[in-house]
N, C-alpha and C positions, 0 to 999 in steps of 0.2 A: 593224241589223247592218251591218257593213259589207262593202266587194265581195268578196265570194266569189273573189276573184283571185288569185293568189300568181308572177302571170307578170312580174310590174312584179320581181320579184327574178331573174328566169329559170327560177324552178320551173314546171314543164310537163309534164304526161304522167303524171300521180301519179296516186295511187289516190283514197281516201275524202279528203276536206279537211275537219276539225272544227272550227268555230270558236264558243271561249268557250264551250265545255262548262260545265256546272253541276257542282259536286263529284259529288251522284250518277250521274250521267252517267258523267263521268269512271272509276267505281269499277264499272261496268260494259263500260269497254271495258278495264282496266286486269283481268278478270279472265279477259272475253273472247281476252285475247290473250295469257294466262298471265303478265303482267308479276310478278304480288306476290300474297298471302295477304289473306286477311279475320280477321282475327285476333280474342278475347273481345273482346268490347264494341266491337269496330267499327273500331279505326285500322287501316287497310294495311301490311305487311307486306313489302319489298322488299329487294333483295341488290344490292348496286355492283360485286361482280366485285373485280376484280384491285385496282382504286383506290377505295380505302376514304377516303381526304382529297383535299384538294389537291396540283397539283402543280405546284409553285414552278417547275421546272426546263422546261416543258410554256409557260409562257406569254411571251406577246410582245405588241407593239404595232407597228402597221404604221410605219417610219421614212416621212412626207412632210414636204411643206413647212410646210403648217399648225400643225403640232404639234411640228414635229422639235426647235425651241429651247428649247419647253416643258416638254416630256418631262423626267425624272429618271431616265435610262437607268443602268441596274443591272442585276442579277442578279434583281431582281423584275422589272424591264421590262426585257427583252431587244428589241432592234431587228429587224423583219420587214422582208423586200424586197417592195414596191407587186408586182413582176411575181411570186412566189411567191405571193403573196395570190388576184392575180388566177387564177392555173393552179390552188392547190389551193381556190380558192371554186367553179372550173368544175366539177374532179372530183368536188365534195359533189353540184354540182347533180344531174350525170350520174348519181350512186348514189342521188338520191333520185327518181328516175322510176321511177311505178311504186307509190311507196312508201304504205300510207297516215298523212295527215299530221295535227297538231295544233297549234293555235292558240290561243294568248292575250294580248288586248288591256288594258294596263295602267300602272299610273305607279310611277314611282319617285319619292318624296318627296310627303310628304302635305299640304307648302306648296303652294298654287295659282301662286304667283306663281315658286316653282321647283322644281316639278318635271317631270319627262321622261317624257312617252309613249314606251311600250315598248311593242315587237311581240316574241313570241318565237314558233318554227317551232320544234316539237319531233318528232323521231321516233317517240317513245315516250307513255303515255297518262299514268305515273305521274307523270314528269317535266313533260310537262304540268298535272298537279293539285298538281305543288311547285311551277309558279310562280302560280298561283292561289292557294297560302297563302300565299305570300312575298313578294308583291309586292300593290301597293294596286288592287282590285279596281273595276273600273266595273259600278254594277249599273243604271244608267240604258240604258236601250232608244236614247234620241237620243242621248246622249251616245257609246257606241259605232257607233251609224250615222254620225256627223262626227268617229271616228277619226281621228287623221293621226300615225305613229309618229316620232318625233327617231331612233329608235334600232332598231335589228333585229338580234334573236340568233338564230341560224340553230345549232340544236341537234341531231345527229347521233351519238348515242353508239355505235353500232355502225359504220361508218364511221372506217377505221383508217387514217391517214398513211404514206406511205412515204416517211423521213426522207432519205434520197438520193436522192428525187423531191424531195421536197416542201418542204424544209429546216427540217423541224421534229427536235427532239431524241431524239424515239420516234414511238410510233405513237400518241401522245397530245396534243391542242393546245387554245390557247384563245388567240386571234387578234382583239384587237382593232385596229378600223380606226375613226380619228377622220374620218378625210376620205370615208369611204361611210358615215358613222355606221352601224357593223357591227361584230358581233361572229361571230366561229367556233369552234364546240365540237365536239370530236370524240372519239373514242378513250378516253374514261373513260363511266361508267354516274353518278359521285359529282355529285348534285346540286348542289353546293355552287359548284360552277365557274361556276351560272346567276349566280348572287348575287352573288359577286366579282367578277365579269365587270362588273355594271350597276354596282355599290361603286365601284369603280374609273371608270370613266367619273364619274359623280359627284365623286369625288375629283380630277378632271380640270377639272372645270365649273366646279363652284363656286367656290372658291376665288376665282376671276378675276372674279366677281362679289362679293368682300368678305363672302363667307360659308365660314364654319368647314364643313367636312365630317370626319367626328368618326367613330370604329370605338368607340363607346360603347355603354352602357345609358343608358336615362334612366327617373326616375319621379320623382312629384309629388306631396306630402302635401296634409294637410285644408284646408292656410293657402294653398292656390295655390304653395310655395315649388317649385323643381325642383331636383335632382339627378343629376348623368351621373357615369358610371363609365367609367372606361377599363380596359383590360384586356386580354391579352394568354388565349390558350385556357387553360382551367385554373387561373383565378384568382378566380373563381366573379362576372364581370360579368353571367352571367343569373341564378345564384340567389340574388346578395344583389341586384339591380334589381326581383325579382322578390317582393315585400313585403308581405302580406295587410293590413298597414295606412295603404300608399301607393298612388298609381294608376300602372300600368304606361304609359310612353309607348312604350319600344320596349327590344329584348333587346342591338342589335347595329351599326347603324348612324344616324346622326342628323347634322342640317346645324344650325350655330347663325347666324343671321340677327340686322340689327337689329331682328327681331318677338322673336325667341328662338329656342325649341326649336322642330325637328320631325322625325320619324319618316323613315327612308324607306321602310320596309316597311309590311307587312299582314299579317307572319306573325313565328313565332317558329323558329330552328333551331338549337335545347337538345342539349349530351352528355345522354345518358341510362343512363351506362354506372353500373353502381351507384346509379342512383337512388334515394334513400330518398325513401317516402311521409310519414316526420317530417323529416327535414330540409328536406323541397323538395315540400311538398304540393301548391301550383299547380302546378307541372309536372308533378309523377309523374301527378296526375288527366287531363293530357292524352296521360299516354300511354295512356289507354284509351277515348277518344273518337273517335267515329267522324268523318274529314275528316281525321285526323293518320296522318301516314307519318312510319312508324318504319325507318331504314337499318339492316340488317346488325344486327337485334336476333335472339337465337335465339326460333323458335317449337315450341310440341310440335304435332306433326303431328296427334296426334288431338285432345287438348280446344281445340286453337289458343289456347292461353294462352302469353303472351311472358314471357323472360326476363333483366331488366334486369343481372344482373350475372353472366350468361355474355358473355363477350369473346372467346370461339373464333373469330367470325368478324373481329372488331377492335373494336379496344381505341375507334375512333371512331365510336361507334354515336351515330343523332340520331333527334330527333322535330323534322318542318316540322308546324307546325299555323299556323292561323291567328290572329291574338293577341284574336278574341274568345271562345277557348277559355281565357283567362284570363278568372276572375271581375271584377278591379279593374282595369279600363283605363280612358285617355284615348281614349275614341273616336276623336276627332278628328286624334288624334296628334302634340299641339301642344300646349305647352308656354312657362313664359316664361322669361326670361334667369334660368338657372343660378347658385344663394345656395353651393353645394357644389360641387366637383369632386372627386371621388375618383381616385385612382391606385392601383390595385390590383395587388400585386405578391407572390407565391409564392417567397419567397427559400428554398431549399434550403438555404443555410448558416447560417439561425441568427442571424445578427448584425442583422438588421434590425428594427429594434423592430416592436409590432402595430399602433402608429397613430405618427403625425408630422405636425405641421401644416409648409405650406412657406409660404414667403413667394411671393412672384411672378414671382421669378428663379430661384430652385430648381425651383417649378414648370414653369416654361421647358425648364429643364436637365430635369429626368427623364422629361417629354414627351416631350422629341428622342429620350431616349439608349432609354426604354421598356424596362427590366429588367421581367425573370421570370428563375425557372431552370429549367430539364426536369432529369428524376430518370429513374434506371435505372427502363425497363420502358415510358416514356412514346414513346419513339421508339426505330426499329431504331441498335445501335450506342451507344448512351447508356446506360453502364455505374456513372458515379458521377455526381454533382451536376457540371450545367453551366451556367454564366449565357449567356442569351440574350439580343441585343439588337436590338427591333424600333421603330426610328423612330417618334414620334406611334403605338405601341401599335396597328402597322396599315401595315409597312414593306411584305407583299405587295399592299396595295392601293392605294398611295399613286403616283398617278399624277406629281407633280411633286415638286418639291427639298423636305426636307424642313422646312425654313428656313420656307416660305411658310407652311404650317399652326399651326408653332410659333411665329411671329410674329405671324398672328391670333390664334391663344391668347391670347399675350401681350397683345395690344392691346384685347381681350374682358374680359378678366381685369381687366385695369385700369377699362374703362371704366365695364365693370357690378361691381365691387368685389365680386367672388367668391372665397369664400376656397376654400383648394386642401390638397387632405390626403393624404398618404402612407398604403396600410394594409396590413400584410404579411398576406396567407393562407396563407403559407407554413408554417415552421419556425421552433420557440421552445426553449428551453432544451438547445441543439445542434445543430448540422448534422445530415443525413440520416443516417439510419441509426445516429445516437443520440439524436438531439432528439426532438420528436414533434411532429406539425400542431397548428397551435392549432386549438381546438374553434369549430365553426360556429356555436355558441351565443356564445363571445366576440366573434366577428367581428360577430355578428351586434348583439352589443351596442354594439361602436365604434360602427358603423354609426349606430345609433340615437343614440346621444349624438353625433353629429357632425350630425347631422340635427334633432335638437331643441334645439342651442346650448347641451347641458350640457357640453362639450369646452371651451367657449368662456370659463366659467367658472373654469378648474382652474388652476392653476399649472405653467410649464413649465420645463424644463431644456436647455441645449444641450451637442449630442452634437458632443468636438470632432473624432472621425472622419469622421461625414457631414455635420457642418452643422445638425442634424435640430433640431428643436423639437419635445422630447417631454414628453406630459404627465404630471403626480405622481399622478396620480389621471386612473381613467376609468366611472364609474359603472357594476357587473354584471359587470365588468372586474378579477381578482385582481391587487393593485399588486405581483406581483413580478415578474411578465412582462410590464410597462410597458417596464423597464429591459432590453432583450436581452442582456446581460452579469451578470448577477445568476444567470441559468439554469447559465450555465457553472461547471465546476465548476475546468477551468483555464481565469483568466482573462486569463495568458499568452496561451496558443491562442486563446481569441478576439478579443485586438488584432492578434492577427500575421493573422488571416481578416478581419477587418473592415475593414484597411490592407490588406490583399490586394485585396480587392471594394472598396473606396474608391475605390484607384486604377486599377482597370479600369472605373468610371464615370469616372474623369477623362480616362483614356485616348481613351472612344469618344468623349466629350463634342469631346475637342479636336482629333480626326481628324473631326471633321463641320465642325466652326470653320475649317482650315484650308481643306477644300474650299471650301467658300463664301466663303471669300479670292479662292479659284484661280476659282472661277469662280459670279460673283454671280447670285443667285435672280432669273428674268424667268418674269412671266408676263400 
């Protein structure tokens, strides 16, 4: 074990100190202290309060010398001042005297050769057994006695900012510091800010060491080949990665190396909102295993049975488990260089075909630009179909210029001759609220023919609105919803949508181009 100390941080005067609890453990202080439920069959039961996700607007990175040229200062990384860091890290200190505290010793990334020990300080029991699923666990006895963390998140969700003290935007933050390797969380209950927090730092790291860090899926067939998904929430990158006849490497984040793939987790953290047990059977089985913490799922108070498609309390309800609660994994979480790249994309308008192969310049381009679109009901204020655009499919985490990621793509793609595919989950024969979602069974079959080289086979056509390279055929796949313009029944209407969405991927593509004129990618 390692020192029982937490004063090398300035923590002093605290109550109990628990380090590296065992999940049962864990599920006994977590009931001891009324945090969450024991729900049928065993997974925990928990409530996030006011912040049900993330919050974009809540997070910063400390502006210094180290890192300040580096940074890719945005509306995702907002600039924090060194002296505000220091006064509200004190104030955390000073509210956790007293307190009693929770610890867990762990790595991010399941390559030896890169990844980062993590320490995380949590205040709470549940929260601590979310980064035990989430993150890559040490179960060696010596190995956690010659601990030494790169990295420390000091975790305080009850613990509330005051914004003209403290110069955060609410009573809610997440404060990463490159130069105290630190991170500060405060003011939300929603797990998820643990993960993104160390994502982002990674996405910070690696890079500068000539490795890809990727907001992907990955999994790996019988022949050794791999596969990553990108994707954007709601595009189904955990339940099509998640494949009863491939091996799971990871749900969510991955670094690509000249070894290849790997993982940087130890856990999974799945929507569960509507889960079906036929569409998405390895998942739904984890929502009823004991180790798996279910967010903001409704429970019945007497038989304690859960209810996956009540959304009373939000519409982003998750299961954290650990990913050996899927049956088909890579142990190891490792992986070799990538035969497939999927781009997964939820177009709400209809015009985007269900599958497209890209060439390696296209692929570039849709990487950057990272389309999806959100539909009324998905977000507060989103009343009709909206295209969203998140850089490399991962703009809240993406610590540097976007240019740098999507140029090691690029360079990857070429080197190890990966081919690269378009697949829409979205809308087919009309935009929302005439069309209808293609069925999970089709997708499910692109998928599959893209993966066993029957795609590779077909005969294709080019679409001269996007460029696209669509195929005549797609085996399981009815060939009249190859064509996205066949569904329409005016096919007026959808050239004038499709030259609408054309040219707002050109738009965003060539407002990222000029920046990086204005001011060239260092890192």
């Amino acid at each position: 074990m390692p020192e029982k100390n937490l004063s090398v941080y300035g923590i002093t005067n605290t109550g109990l100190v628990s380090w590296n609890l065992s999940t049962p453990s864990l599920y006994e202080e977590v009931i001891r202290n009324r945090e969450g439920f024991v729900s049928h069959l065993g997974p925990l039961v928990v409530r996030t309060g006011h912040h049900t996700g993330r919050m974009p607007k809540d997070k910063f990175i400390v502006k210094e010398q180290g890192s300040e040229n580096k940074i890719w200062w945005s509306a995702a990384n907002q600039p924090f001042e060194k002296a505000k860091f220091e006064a509200l890290y004190h104030r955390m200190l000073a509210y956790l005297q007293g307190k009693q505290l929770y610890v867990q010793d762990c790595y991010s990334g399941a390559s030896p050769e890169y990844r980062i020990p993590v320490r995380v300080i949590n205040e709470t029991a549940w929260h601590n057994m979310f980064i035990r699923n989430m993150f890559i666990r040490i179960n060696d006895k010596n190995e956690l006695a010659n601990f030494k963390p790169e990295f420390t998140l000091l975790h305080a969700p009850h613990f509330h900012a005051v914004p003209e003290l403290d110069g955060t935007n609410s009573e809610a933050f997440v404060i990463i510091n490159f130069e105290k390797k630190m991170v500060l969380i405060g003011g939300s209950n929603y797990a998820g800010e643990m993960k993104k927090s160390i994502f982002t730092i990674m996405n910070y790291l690696l890079p500068q060491k000539e490795v890809l860090s990727m907001h992907c899926s990955a999994n790996t067939g019988k022949n050794g080949d791999t596969a990553i998904f990108f994707g954007l929430s709601g595009t189904g990158k955990t339940t099509l990665s998640t494949d009863p006849d491939r091996k799971l490497i990871g749900d969510d984040e991955h670094g690509w190396s000249e070894d290849g793939i790997f993982n940087f987790e130890g856990g999974c953290y799945a929507k569960v909102i509507r889960l079906s047990q036929e569409g998405e059977p390895d998942i739904y089985e984890c929502t009823r295993k004991f180790g798996t913490i279910l967010e903001n799922v409704q429970i019945d108070n007497e038989t304690r049975k859960i209810n996956l498609d009540d959304a009373s309390l939000a519409e982003n309800t998750r299961a954290a488990y650990p990913i050996t609660h899927i049956p088909n994994i890579v142990p190891d979480g490792m992986g070799c260089h990538p035969d497939n790249i999927i781009f997964l994309t939820a177009d709400a308008f209809g015009v985007l075909p269900p599958v497209a192969r890209l060439t390696p310049e296209l692929a570039k381009k849709y990487f950057l630009i990272g389309y999806t679109a959100k539909v009324a009901g998905t977000e507060i204020g989103v009343t009709e179909p909206k295209a969203t655009y998140s850089p490399c499919f991962g703009a809240p985490f993406m610590a540097l210029d976007p240019h740098v990621y999507a140029n090691l793509l690029a360079d990857k793609v070429k080197k190890h001759k990966a081919n690269c595919w378009l697949v829409n989950t979205g809308w087919i024969n009309g935009p929302y609220g005439t069309g209808q979602r293609i069925s999970i069974q089709h997708t499910r079959a692109i998928i599959s023919s893209i993966l066993n080289g029957s795609l590779k086979k077909v005969d294709y056509w080019r679409d001269v609105i996007f460029g696209l390279d669509i195929p005549t055929d797609c085996p399981g796949v009815p060939q009249k919803i190859l064509n996205p313009a066949e569904g329409w029944s005016d096919k007026t209407r959808y050239n004038a949508e499709a030259g609408k969405l054309a040219s707002s991927f050109e738009k965003v593509y060539l407002e990222f181009e000029k920046k990086q004129e204005k001011s060239p990618v260092m890192v």
